[in-house]
N, C-alpha and C positions, 0 to 999 in steps of 0.2 A: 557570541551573541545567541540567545537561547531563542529557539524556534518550535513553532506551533506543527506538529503530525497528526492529522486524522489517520487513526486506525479504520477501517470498516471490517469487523471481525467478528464471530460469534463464537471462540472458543477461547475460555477464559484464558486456558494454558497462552497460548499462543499469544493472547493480550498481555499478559505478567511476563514473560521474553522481554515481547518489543519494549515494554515500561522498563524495564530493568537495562535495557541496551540506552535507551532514549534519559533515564535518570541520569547513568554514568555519563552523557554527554552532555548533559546541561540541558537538554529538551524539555520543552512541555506537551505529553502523550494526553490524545484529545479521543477517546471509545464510540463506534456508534458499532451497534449488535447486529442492526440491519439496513438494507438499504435505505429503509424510509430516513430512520435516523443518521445517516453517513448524509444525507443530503440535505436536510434541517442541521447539523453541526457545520457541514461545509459554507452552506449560506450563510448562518449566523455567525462560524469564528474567523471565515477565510483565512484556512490554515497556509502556510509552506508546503508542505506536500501532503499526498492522501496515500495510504498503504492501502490496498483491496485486498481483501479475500472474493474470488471468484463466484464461490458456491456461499450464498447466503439466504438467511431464513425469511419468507414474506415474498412479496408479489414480484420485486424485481432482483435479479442477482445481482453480480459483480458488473460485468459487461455494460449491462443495460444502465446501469447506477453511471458507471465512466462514460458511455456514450452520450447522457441525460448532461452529467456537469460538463464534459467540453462542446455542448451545445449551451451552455451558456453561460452570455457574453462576460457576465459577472467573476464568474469560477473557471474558464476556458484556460487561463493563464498557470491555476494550480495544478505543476506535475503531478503523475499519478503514476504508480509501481505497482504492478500486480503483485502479490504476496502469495503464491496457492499451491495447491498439492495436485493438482493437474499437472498430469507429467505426458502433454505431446504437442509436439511442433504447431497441430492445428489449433489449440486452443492458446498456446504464444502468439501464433499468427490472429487469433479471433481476438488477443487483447491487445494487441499493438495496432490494430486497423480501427477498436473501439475509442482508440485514444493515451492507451497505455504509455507511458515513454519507456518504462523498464518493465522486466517479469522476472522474478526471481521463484525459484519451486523450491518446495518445503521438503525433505527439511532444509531451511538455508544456514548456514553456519556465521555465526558472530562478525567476523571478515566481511562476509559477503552485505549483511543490511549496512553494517559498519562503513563500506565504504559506495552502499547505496546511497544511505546517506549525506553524507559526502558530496558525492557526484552531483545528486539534486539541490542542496541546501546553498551550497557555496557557487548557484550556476554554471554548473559543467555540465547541465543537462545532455548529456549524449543519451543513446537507451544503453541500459546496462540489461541484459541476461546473464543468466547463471545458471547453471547445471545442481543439482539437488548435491550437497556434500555429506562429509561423516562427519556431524558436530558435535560439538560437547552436548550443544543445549539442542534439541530439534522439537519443531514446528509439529503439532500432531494436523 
């Protein structure tokens, strides 16, 4: 059954991945560039899950965006995966206390959203972490 992904991403690359992972699974990849837009897409399509990038362009980042929709009541329900190139324990810890259910670091490898994926769509929400891999394809 095909399902709805907000991306929140500003870097094309990184967008055309996730689309190209999300195509071959039968998904429909939903773009916003900044937070303002992640949060007008969220409202308006109420996706299956949200991918964050962390460091985003405009008033509010990643964090703040996640802390904003699981405060509410409407969008609280939709898990959210941090997606980032932040590579330290405190900013894991600063996105799983924001609301994060998973955090995976860039680059992450096919495997890894693959069975992100996975984990969130089909209700196995646990948090999933991941350590940065050697992928074929990587995350700039």
């Amino acid at each position: 059954m095909s399902k709805q992904i907000l991306y929140v991403e500003d870097n094309a690359n990184n967008v055309l991945l996730v689309q190209r992972i999300l195509n071959a699974e039968g998904h429909q990849l939903l773009v916003a560039r900044d937070a303002a837009a992640g949060w007008e897409t969220a409202v308006s399509h109420q996706p299956d899950l949200i991918l964050m990038d962390l460091h985003l362009p405009g008033e509010l980042n990643g964090l703040e965006l996640t802390q904003r929709l699981k405060q509410d009541p409407t969008l609280q329900h939709i898990p959210i995966v941090a997606l980032t190139a932040h590579d330290s324990a405190a900013v894991e810890t600063a996105a799983l206390a924001a609301g994060c259910a998973g955090f995976l670091r860039k680059p992450a490898d096919l495997r890894q959203i693959r069975q992100t994926l996975h984990t969130f769509l089909n209700g196995e929400g646990t948090a999933v972490t991941a350590q940065p891999a050697a992928p074929t394809y990587a995350f700039i």
